[in-house]
C-alpha positions as CSV (number, residue, x, y, z in Angstrom):
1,X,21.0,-30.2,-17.7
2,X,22.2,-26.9,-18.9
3,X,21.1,-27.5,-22.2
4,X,17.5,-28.5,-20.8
5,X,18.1,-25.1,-18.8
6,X,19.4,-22.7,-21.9
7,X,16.6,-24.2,-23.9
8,X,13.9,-22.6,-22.0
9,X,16.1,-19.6,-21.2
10,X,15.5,-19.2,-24.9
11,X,12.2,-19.2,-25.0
12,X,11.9,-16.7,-22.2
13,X,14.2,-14.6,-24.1
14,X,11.7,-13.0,-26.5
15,X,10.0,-11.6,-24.1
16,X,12.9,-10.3,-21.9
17,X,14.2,-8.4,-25.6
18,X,10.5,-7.2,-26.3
19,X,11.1,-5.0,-22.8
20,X,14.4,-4.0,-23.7
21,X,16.3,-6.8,-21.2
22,X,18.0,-10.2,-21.6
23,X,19.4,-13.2,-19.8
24,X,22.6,-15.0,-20.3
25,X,23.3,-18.8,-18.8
26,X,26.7,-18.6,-16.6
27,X,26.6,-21.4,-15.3
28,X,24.6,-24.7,-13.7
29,X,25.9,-26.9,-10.7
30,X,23.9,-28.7,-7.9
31,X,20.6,-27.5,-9.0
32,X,21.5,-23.8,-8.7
33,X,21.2,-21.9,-12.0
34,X,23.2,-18.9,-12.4
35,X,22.4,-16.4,-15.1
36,X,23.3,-13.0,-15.8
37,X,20.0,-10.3,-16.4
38,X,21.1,-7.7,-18.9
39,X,20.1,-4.6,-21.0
40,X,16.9,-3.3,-19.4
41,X,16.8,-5.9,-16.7
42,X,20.1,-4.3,-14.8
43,X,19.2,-1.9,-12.2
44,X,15.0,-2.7,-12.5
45,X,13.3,-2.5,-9.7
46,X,10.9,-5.6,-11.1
47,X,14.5,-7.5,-11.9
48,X,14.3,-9.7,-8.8
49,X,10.3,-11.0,-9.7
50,X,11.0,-11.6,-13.0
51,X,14.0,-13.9,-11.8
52,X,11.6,-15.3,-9.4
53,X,8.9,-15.5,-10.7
54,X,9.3,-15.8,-14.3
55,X,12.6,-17.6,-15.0
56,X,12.9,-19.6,-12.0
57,X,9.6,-20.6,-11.8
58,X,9.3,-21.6,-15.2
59,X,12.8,-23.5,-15.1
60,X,11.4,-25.4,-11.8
61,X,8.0,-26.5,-13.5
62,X,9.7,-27.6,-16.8
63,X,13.3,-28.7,-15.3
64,X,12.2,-30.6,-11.3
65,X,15.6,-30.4,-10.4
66,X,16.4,-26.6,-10.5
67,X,16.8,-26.1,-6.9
68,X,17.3,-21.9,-7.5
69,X,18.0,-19.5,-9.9
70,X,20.7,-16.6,-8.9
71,X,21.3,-13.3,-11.1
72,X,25.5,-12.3,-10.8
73,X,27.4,-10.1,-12.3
């Protein structure tokens, strides 16, 4: 599964860079995806929708069972 999950991380990516952000996998267990948002994306104020509503929402609809996705540090 985290390869399934890193591939669309990667396709996400792009568009994360184009704003000056980026996401790193840390890790996948029991559903819960765990990344870390970087550049740009640290301290945003839009940080928490575009985990929610870009990545994990994307991750859910391509990968069914991704449960969550959580940003740490």
């Amino acid at each position: 599964m985290k390869e399934q999950v890193q591939e669309v991380l990667d396709r996400i990516r792009p568009q994360l860079q184009a704003d000056g952000g980026d996401v790193a996998l840390v890790d996948v267990k029991d559903g819960v995806v765990s990344v870390q948002l970087q550049g740009a994306c640290v301290g945003c104020p839009m940080s928490t929708i575009t985990l929610k509503n870009g990545i994990e929402r994307l991750l859910k609809q391509e990968i069914p069972s991704v449960k969550e996705v959580v940003n740490v540090q």
